[in-house]
C-alpha positions, 0 to 999 in steps of 0.5 A: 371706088365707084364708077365716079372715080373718072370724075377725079381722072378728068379734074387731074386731066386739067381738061376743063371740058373734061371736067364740065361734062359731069355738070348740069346745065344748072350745077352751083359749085362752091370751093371752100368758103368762096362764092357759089359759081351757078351754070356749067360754063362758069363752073368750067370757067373757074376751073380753067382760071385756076388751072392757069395757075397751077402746073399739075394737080392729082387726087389720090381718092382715099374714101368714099361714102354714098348716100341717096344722091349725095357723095362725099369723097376724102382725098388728099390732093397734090398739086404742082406749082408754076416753079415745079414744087409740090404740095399736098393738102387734105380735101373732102368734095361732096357732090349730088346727083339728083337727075336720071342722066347722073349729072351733078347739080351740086359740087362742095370743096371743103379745104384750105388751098392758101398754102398752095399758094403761100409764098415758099 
């Protein structure tokens, strides 16, 4: 994988400065079919909501494809619930760089987090 691969280790530290720190001031950040957060501290915000939900998350990165600035990444991602049960579900995140610092300015997920949280 590339250099970015700390991208995933930072989402999994459930850090969300971490995670803010790969962001542009001016980042728009979409999850599945939700609304678009625009700025980096509502980005790191909605992170940090979600993180309170859930106790645990790790991506296990099983391909990637660059090209131009945009990256598009396939993983399985596993999450551990509030009750210690896990589930892992599919994911394609396609994120762009278009700045010389290397920051993203544009962060896609595609995948369906309803099971996560579908009563067991």
């Amino acid at each position: 994988m590339s250099a970015r691969t700390g991208l995933f280790a930072d989402i999994d530290s459930m850090d969300p400065d971490a995670f803010a720190a790969h962001l542009a001031d001016d980042v728009r950040f979409v999850f599945g079919n939700g609304e678009p957060v625009v700025g980096r501290p509502a980005v790191r915000d909605t992170w940090a909501s979600f993180c309170d939900a859930i106790a645990g998350v790790s991506h296990e990165l099983i391909e990637q494809w660059d090209e131009g600035p945009a990256t598009i990444v396939e993983s399985t991602v596993t999450y551990t619930r509030q009750d210690a049960s896990t589930i892992s579900l599919p994911v394609v995140t396609i994120y762009r760089t278009v700045r010389a610092d290397g920051l993203i300015e544009d962060y896609r997920i595609f995948m369906d987090v309803a099971p996560l949280f579908a009563a067991g």
